[in-house]
N, C-alpha and C positions, 0 to 999 in steps of 0.2 A: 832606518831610524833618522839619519843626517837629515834626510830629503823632508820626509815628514816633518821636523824642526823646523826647517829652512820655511814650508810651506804655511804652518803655522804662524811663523814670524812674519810673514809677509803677507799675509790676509788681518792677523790680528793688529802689522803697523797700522795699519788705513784707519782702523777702529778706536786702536787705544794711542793716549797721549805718549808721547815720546820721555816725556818730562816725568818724573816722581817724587812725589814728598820723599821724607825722611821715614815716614811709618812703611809707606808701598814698599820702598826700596829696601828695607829690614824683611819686609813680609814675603818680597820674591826670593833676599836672600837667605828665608828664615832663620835669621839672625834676631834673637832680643835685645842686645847690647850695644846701645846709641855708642860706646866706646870702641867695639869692633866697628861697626861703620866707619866711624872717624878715621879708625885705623888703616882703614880699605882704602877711603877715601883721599887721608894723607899720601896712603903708596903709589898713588898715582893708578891705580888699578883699574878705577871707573872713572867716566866723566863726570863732571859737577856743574853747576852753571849756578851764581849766586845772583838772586833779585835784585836788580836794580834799588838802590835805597836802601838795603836791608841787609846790613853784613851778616846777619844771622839766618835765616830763610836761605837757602839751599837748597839745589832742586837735581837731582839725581837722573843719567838718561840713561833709557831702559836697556836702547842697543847696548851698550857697552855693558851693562849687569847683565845681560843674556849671556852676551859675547863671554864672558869670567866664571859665568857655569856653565858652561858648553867648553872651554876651556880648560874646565878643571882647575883653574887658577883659583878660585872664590867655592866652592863646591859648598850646596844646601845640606848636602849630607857630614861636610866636615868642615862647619864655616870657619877655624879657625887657622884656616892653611894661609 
């Protein structure tokens, strides 16, 4: 199962943007609540990376939300751990 993860991630890096809105990153973590993200995102759990010019716009990276449910840290099935 690992290996097949691993190989996914790394055929689908090449494809998809590294980078995630606010909605992407809710929707891998299926999470609805802009409040839990923050929360994630305050613990230091995922990466962030805020737009230049724009203290608001905030761009979420993927590796690291894969990395937090493969970890079981952040889990889809029980987003409030």
């Amino acid at each position: 199962m690992k290996e097949t993860m691993n190989f996914i991630k790394q055929e689908n890096s090449i494809l998809l943007d590294p980078w995630l809105t606010r909605d992407e990153a809710m929707k891998l973590l299926k999470i609805e609540s802009r409040t839990r993200l923050q929360s994630i995102r305050d613990s230091g759990k995922i990466k962030v990376s805020k737009v230049e010019g724009s203290n608001k716009h905030i761009l979420y990276e993927r590796k690291s939300i894969l990395e937090v449910i493969e970890a079981g840290i952040v889990s889809p099935e029980n987003p409030q751990q």
